[in-house]
C-alpha positions in Angstrom: 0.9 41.3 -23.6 1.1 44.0 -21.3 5.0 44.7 -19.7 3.5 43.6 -16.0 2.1 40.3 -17.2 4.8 39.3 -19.2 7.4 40.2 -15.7 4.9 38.2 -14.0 5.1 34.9 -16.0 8.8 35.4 -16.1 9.0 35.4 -12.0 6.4 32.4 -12.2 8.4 30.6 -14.5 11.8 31.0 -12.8 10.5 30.2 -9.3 8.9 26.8 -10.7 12.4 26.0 -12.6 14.1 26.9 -9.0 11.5 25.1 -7.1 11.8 21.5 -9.6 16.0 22.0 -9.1 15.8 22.1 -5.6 13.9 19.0 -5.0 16.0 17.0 -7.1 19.1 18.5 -5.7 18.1 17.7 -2.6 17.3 14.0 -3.3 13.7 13.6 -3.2 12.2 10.9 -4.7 8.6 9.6 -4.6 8.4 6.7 -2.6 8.9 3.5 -4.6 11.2 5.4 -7.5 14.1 4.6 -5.9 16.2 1.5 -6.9 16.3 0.4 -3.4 13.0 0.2 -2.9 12.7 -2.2 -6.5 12.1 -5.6 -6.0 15.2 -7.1 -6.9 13.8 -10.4 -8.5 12.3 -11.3 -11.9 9.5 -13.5 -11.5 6.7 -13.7 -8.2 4.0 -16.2 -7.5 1.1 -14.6 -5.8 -1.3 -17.2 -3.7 -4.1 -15.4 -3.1 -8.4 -16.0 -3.1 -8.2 -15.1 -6.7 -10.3 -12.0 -7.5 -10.3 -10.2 -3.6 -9.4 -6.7 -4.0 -6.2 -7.3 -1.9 -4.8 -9.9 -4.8 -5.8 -7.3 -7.7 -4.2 -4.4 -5.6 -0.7 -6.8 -4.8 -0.8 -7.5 -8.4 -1.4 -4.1 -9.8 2.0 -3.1 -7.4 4.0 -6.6 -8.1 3.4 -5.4 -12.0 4.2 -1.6 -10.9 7.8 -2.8 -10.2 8.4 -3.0 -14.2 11.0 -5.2 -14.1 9.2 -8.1 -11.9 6.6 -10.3 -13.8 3.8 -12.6 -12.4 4.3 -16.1 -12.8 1.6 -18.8 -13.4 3.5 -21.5 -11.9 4.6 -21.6 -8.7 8.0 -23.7 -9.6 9.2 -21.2 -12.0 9.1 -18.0 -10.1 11.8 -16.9 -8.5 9.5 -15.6 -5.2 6.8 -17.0 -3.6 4.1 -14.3 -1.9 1.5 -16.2 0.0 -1.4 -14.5 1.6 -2.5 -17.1 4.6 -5.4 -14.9 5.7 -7.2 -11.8 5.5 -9.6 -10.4 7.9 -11.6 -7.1 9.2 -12.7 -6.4 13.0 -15.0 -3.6 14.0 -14.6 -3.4 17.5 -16.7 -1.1 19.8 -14.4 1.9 21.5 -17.1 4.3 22.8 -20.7 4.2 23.6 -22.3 7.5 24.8 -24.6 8.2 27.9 -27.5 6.3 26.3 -25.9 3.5 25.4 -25.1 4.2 21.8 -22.0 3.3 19.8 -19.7 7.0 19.4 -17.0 5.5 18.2 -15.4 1.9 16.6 -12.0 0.6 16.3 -11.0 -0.6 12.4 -8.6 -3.1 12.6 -7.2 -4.6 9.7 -4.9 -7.9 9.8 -2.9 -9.7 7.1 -0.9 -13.0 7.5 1.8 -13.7 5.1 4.9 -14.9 3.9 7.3 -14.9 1.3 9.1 -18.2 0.0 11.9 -18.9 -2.8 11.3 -22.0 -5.6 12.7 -24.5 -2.9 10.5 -23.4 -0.2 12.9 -21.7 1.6 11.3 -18.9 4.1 12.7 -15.7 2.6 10.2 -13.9 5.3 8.6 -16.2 8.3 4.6 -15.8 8.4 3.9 -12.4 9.6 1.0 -10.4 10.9 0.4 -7.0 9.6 -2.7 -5.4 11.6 -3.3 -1.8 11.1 -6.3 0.0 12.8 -8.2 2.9 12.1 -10.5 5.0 14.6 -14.2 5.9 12.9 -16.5 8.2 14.8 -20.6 6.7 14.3 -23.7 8.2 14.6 -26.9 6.9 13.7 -28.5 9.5 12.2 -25.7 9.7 9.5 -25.6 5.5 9.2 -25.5 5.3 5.5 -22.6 7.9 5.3 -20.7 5.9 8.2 -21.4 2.8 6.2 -19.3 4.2 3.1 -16.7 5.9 5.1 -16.2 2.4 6.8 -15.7 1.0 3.8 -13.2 3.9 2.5 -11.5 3.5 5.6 -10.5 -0.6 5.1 -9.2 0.2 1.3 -7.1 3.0 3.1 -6.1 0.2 5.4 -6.0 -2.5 2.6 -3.8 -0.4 0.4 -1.5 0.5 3.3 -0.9 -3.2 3.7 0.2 -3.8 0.7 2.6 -0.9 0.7 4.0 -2.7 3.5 4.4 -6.2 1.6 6.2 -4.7 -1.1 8.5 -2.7 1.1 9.2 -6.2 3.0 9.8 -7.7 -0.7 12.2 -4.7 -1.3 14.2 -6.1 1.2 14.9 -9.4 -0.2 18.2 -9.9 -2.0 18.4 -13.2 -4.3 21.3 -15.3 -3.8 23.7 -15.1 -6.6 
């Protein structure tokens, strides 16, 4: 190893070590590693249309938590998330000189609520409706077709980021 490699994987070494101890100095954490944003209870009931990719994604994140399980019965779980509805929009925004649609409006709306084992509203029924913006042009259609699809997981898994952060929130009653 030549002397001006080895200096140089010395000065890349040092700057990573320098680089890793600042951001944990500084208190940077990847959202969702920090104990306040755990949920702080055991057990949640999901009631969800079984098999939707919004149930599998809220379960995959409910079971992310490490310390929160998935009950099978309602009665038993300490939290109760249910999903009352679920739908996409595609609203027109633009149309160009001709009459053609330039541009849509994504809008993605969730309704739910959170409940403990004797029904008491933990969080009310709430509306979460995020909304994209997709540009459209018909000579790239099947392109547009998948990006519109993309663009509602985005939304989708946005959502349930926003659930779980809601869930955070919830102390249990000691």
């Amino acid at each position: 190893m030549t002397p001006n490699r080895r200096l140089y994987l010395f000065a890349a070494c040092t700057v990573s070590a320098l680089l890793l101890t600042s951001l944990s100095g500084c208190g940077f954490y990847l959202r969702g590693s920090t104990p306040a944003s755990q949920i702080s209870f055991d057990s949640v009931y999901l009631e969800a249309a079984k098999g939707t990719p919004l149930e599998r994604e809220l379960r995959r994140s409910i079971l992310s938590q490490g310390n929160t399980t998935l009950a099978t019965d309602q009665k038993t779980a300490a939290v109760t998330l249910r999903i009352l509805s679920e739908a996409q929009e595609r609203k027109i925004l633009t149309l160009n000189a001709q009459g053609q649609v330039r541009e849509y409006s994504l809008i993605y709306r969730i309704n739910f609520e959170a409940a403990d084992k004797e029904n008491k509203k933990l969080l009310p029924a709430n509306e979460l409706a995020l909304q994209a913006f997709l540009s459209y042009s018909e000579s790239q259609a099947l392109a547009k077709e998948t990006e519109e699809r993309m663009t509602y997981d985005d939304l989708r898994r946005d959502a349930v980021s926003q659930i779980m952060r809601q869930l955070s929130r919830i102390k249990p009653e000691q």
